[in-house]
C-alpha positions in Angstrom: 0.0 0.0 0.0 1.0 3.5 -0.6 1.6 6.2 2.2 -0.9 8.1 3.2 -0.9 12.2 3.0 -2.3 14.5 5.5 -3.3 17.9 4.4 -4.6 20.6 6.5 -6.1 23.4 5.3 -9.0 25.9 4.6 -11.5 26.0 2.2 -10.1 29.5 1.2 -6.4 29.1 0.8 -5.1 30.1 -2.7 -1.8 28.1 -2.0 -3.7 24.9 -1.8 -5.7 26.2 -4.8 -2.9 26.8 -7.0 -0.9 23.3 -5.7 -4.1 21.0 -6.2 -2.9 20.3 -9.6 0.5 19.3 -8.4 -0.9 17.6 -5.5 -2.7 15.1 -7.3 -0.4 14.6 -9.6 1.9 13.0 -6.6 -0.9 11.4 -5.1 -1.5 9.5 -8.6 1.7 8.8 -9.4 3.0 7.3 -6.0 -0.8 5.8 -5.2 -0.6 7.8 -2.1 -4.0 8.3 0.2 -4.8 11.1 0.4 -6.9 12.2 3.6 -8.1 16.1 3.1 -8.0 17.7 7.0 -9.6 21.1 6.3 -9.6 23.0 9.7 -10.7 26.4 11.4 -7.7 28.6 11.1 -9.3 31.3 13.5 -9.1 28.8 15.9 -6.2 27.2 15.6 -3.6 30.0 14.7 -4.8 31.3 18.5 -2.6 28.5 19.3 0.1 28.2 16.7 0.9 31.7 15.7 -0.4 32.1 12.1 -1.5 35.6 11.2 -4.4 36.0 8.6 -3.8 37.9 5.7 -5.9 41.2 6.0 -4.6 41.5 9.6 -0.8 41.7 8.0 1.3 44.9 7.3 0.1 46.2 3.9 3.9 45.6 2.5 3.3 41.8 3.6 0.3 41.9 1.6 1.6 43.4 -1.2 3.9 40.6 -1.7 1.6 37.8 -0.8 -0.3 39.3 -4.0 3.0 39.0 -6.0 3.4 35.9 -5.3 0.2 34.6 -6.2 0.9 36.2 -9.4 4.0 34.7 -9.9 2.8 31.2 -9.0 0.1 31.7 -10.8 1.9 32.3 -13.9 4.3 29.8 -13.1 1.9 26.7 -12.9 -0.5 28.4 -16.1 -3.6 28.2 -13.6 -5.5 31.8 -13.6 -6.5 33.4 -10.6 -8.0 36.1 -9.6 -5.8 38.0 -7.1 -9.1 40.1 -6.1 -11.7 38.2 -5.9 -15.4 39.7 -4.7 -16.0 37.0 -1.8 -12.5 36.9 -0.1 -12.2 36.0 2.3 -15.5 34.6 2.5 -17.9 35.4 5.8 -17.6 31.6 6.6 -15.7 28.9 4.8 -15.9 25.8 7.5 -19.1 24.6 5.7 -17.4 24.9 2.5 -14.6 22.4 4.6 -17.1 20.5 6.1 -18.5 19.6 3.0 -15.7 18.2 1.5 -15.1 16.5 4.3 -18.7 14.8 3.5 -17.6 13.9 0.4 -14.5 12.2 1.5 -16.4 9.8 4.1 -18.6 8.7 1.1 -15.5 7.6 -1.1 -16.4 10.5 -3.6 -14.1 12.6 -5.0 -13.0 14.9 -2.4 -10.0 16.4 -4.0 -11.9 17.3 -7.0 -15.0 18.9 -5.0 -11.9 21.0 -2.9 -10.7 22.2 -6.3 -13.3 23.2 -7.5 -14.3 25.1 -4.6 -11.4 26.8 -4.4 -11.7 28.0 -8.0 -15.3 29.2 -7.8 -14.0 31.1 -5.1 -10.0 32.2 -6.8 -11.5 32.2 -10.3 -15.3 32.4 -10.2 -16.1 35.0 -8.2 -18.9 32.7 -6.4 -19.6 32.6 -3.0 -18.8 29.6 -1.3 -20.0 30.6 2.0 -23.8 30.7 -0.1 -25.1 27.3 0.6 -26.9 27.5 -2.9 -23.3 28.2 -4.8 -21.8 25.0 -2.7 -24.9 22.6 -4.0 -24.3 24.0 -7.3 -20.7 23.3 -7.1 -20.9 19.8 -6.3 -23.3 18.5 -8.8 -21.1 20.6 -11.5 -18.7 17.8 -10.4 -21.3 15.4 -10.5 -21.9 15.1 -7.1 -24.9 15.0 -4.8 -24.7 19.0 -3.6 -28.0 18.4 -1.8 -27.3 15.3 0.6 -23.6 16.4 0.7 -24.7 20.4 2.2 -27.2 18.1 4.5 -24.2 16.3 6.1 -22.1 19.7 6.6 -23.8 20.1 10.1 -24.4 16.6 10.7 -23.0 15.3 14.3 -20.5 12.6 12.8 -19.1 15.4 10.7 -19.1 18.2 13.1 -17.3 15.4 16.0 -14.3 15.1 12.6 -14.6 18.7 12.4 -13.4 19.1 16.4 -10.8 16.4 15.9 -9.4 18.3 12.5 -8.9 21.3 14.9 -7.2 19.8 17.9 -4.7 17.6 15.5 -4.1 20.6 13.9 -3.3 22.4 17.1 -1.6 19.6 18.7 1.0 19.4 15.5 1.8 22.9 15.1 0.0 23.9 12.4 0.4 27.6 11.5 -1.0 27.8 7.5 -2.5 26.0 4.9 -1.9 24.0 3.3 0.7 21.8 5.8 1.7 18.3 4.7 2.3 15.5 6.8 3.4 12.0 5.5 5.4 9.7 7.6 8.6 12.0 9.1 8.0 14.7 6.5 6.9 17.8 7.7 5.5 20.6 4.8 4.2 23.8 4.8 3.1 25.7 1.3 2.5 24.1 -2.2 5.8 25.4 -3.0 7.4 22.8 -0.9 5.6 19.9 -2.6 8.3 19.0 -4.3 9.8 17.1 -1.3 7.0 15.4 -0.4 7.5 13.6 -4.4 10.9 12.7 -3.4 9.7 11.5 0.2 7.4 9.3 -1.4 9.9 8.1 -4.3 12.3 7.4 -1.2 14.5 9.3 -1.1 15.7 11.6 2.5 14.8 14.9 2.6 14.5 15.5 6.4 16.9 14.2 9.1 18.2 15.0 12.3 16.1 16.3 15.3 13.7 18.4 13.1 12.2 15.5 11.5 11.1 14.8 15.0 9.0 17.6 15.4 6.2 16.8 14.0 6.2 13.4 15.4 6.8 15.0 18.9 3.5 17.2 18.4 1.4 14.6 17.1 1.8 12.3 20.1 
């Protein structure tokens, strides 16, 4: 069997946006699990230190916008670097939904995606219940049953356990990577988690136990 990948993140992220492509790719090539983890980063950062972007310097935003540009232009995937609903009033439904998705075997990755680019690319508000039901059956899915579930008590108990594990391992942006000893934050970084998975060592010495150290 492959490895299995954990990725946290949020429903908003443009990083995890911009490295879905990429992301599957691995996933597909290494027949990896992927297990999607999307968390409350309000919540969690009050532990781990991130810092949401509109509460940033306006230098540090200014280059957050230039590097979306330049990734964006880099990978050929358009995105909008102002887009109407960011950051949307609520995206944990948007997470919660995909997290639906995943515990019926659908295809949670793709549902994420697409999310994400109604959202980078669309201009559609995912936090609008109606434009996450369209979403979904756009992919084919069942948006109706799948919105149903976002606030059902099996995914709202995953929900809670997405947030402490996120807390409890340090998690400080999205998206962050874990897979075995390796240790990722940022879709710029993926590129070690394809050697990871190809074998080869990317992370020794007492850093490659943080993680671990958290996650106990």
């Amino acid at each position: 069997m492959g490895q299995t990948i954990e990725c946290f993140y949020t429903l908003s992220s443009p990083w995890m946006y911009l490295g879905g492509p990429q992301l599957t790719d691995i996933v597909r090539r290494h027949g990896a699990t992927l297990l999607l983890k999307p968390y409350d980063f309000r919540l969690v950062i009050k532990h781990t230190g991130g810092i949401p972007l509109r509460t940033r310097p306006e230098p540090r935003q200014d280059y957050h916008a230039l590097e979306l540009d330049r990734w964006s232009r880099h990978l050929n995937i358009p995105i909008n670097l102002k887009p109407k609903h960011y950051p949307p009033s609520d995206q944990r439904q948007a997470g919660r939904m995909v997290m639906a998705a995943q515990g019926r075997g659908l295809d949670a990755m793709a549902l994420s995606q697409a999310l994400l680019r109604a959202l980078w690319v669309e201009d559609r508000d995912i936090a609008d219940p109606r434009v996450r039901v369209a979403v979904a059956e756009e992919e084919g899915l069942p948006g109706e049953a799948l919105h149903r579930e976002e606030e059902s008590s099996s995914i709202e108990a995953e929900w809670d356990r997405n947030n402490q594990d996120a807390v409890k391992r340090g998690v400080f942006g999205a998206p962050t990577f874990f897979c075995g000893d390796l240790w990722l934050w940022g879709q710029d970084r993926l590129f070690f988690l394809d050697k990871h998975l190809a074998g080869e060592q990317v992370q020794s010495g007492p850093s490659a136990k943080i993680g671990k150290t958290r996650a106990a």
